[in-house]
C-alpha positions, 0 to 999 in steps of 0.5 A, a space after each residue: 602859584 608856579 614859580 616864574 620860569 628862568 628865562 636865560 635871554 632876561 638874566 643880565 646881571 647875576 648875583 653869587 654869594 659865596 660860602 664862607 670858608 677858604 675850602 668851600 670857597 674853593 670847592 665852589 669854583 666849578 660852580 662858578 665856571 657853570 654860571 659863566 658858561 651858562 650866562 656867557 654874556 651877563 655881568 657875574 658878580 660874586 658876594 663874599 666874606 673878606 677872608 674868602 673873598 682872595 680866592 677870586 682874586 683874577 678869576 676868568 669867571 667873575 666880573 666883579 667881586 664884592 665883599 660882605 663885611 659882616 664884622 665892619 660895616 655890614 655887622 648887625 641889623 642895620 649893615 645888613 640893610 645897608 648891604 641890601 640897598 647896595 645890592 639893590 642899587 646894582 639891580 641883579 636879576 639872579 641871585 645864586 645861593 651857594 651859602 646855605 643859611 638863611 641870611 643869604 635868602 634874606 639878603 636876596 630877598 630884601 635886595 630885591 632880585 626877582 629870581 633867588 636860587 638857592 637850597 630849601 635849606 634852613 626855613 628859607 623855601 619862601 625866599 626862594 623863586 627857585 628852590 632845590 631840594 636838598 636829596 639825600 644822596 647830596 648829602 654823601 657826594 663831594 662837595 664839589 658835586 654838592 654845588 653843581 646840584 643847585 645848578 643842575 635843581 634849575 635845569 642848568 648845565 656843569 661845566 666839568 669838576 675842575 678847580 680853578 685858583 688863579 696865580 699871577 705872574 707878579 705873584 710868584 715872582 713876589 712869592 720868589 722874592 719873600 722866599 728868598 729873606 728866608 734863604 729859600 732860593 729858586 733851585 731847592 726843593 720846598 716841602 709845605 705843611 700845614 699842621 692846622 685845621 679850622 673846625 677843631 682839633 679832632 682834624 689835626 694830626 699831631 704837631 710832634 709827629 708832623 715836627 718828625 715827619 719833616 727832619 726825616 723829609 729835610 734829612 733824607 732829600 735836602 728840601 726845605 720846610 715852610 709851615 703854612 696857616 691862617 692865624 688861628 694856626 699860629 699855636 699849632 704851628 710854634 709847636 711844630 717849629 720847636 719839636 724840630 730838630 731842623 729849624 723850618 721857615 715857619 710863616 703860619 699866621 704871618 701871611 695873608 692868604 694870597 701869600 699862601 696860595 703863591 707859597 704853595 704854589 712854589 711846593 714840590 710837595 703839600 703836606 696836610 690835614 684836611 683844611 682850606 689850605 689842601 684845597 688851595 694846593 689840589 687846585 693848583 695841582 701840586 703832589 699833596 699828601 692829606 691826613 684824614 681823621 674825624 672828616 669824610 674824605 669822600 664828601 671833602 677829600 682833594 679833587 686832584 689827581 696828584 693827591 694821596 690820602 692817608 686814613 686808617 679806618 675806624 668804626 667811629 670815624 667819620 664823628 665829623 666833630 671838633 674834639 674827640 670825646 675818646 682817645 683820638 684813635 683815628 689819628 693815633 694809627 697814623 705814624 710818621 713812617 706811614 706819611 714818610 713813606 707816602 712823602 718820600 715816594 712823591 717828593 
């Protein structure tokens, strides 16, 4: 049977699931400004974790942002149907899947939106009005490019690569002020790090090089060090703290992220491992310095002109894997003196 055509003129409401990490959520937004472009005159909500869901925060591209709590009310068979009748209530005509999991063809599905797209991912085809099939070259593009590929499977324009991350005027201002309890003013050049990674250890560069590499920073230009991450960085980032010999402002774990974002914004300069807060950073454009190891810097490196990457090649990177079965050696070849240098230079 042929699938129902994607009549523009009948979509008056769109439904976008969001992935569910901060980077790819991040890496998404180009997508999301071609769904406006594309439907300039339907309603576009947006469905996402609560963690991911700051991102959307005041975004032009959205009217509406939901959030799918799957550890509260949305947890189990029975929020997941609750979920589906709320859904279903707002009578979505389009639902489009930039999550790749099965879950999110079903939510579609049981919602009952009569047009689904999305990737022939995860045995989810039959839930699909308008499966994409997933090429292999998608699998080695940026994400970024890997995103727009849904739209583009459905005869849908791009509208540029560019990320979008929104910062009010009220947030800075608040970002401002929080600096200053720190004896942060306005006038001092303010260096962020962020030592963690989510997805495992094999992506962090270590905390006593990272401690190093900011006395030289803080001793060679006068700048301030924030420590910057979620809570599961909190470790990594009171290991940092100690191995300085300059106490920094460490706030890893004691924001929430739309602090983060406004502290990052406030950075002369970002210095990180491959994670959702890099992302953050080259969103908004600040001179950003990205420590590669275990990941491809081709399919998620920085999308900002204002970044650097610093790798040293290795014949078994990149292993994407959490922990390295061996020596760590991809990291090990990366010395202080090396992102020093990279730093100084952009700082």
């Amino acid at each position: 049977m042929d699938k129902p055509k994607l009549d523009i003129r009948k979509i008056n409401r769109i439904l976008v699931r969001s992935t569910n990490w901060v980077g790819d959520a991040i890496l998404t937004t180009p997508a999301v400004r071609a769904i406006r472009k594309n439907f300039p005159d339907a309603e576009v909500s947006i469905l996402a974790k609560p963690w991911v869901a700051p991102i959307f925060y005041s975004s032009p591209d959205i009217d509406d942002l939901l959030v799918y709590d799957s550890e509260g009310r949305h947890n189990g068979w029975s929020g997941k149907v609750r979920l589906s009748r709320s859904l279903r209530k707002r009578r979505f005509d389009l639902a489009i899947l930039l999550q790749n999991a099965f879950e999110a063809a079903l939510l579609a599905y049981l919602a009952r939106i009569p047009y689904r797209l999305g990737y022939k991912t995860d045995g989810r085809h039959l839930l699909l009005t308008h499966g994409v099939n997933l090429e292999p070259r998608l699998k080695e593009v940026h994400e970024i490019d890997y995103y727009l590929g849904i739209l583009e499977g459905a005869g849908l324009g791009a509208d540029g690569r560019d990320l979008t991350l929104q910062v009010s005027e009220k947030e800075r201002h608040e970002a401002e002020v929080f600096l200053s309890e720190y004896q942060i003013n306005s006038g001092q050049p303010l260096v962020g790090v962020s030592p963690g990674a989510t997805y495992g250890p094999a992506k962090r560069w270590f905390p006593e090089r990272f401690a190093a590499l900011c006395d030289r920073l803080q001793e060679s230009s006068g700048a301030c060090v924030v420590i910057l991450g979620g809570p599961g960085d909190a470790a990594v980032g009171d290991q940092v703290s100690r191995f300085m010999k300059i106490a920094p402002v460490n706030l890893c774990g004691k924001t929430t992220l739309r602090q983060a974002v406004s502290v990052i914004d406030r950075c002369h300069l970002f210095i990180t491992n491959d994670s959702g807060l890099m992302h953050v950073a080259a969103a908004l454009d600040i001179p950003l310095v990205a420590i590669f190891g275990s990941t491809n810097p081709v399919t998620t490196g920085p999308s900002s002109s204002k970044s650097r990457i610093i790798r040293v090649p290795m014949d078994c990177s990149p292993c994407l894997k959490t922990s390295c079965p061996e020596d760590h050696r991809c990291m090990e070849e990366i010395t202080v003196d090396q992102v020093y240098g990279v730093a100084k230079a952009m700082l």
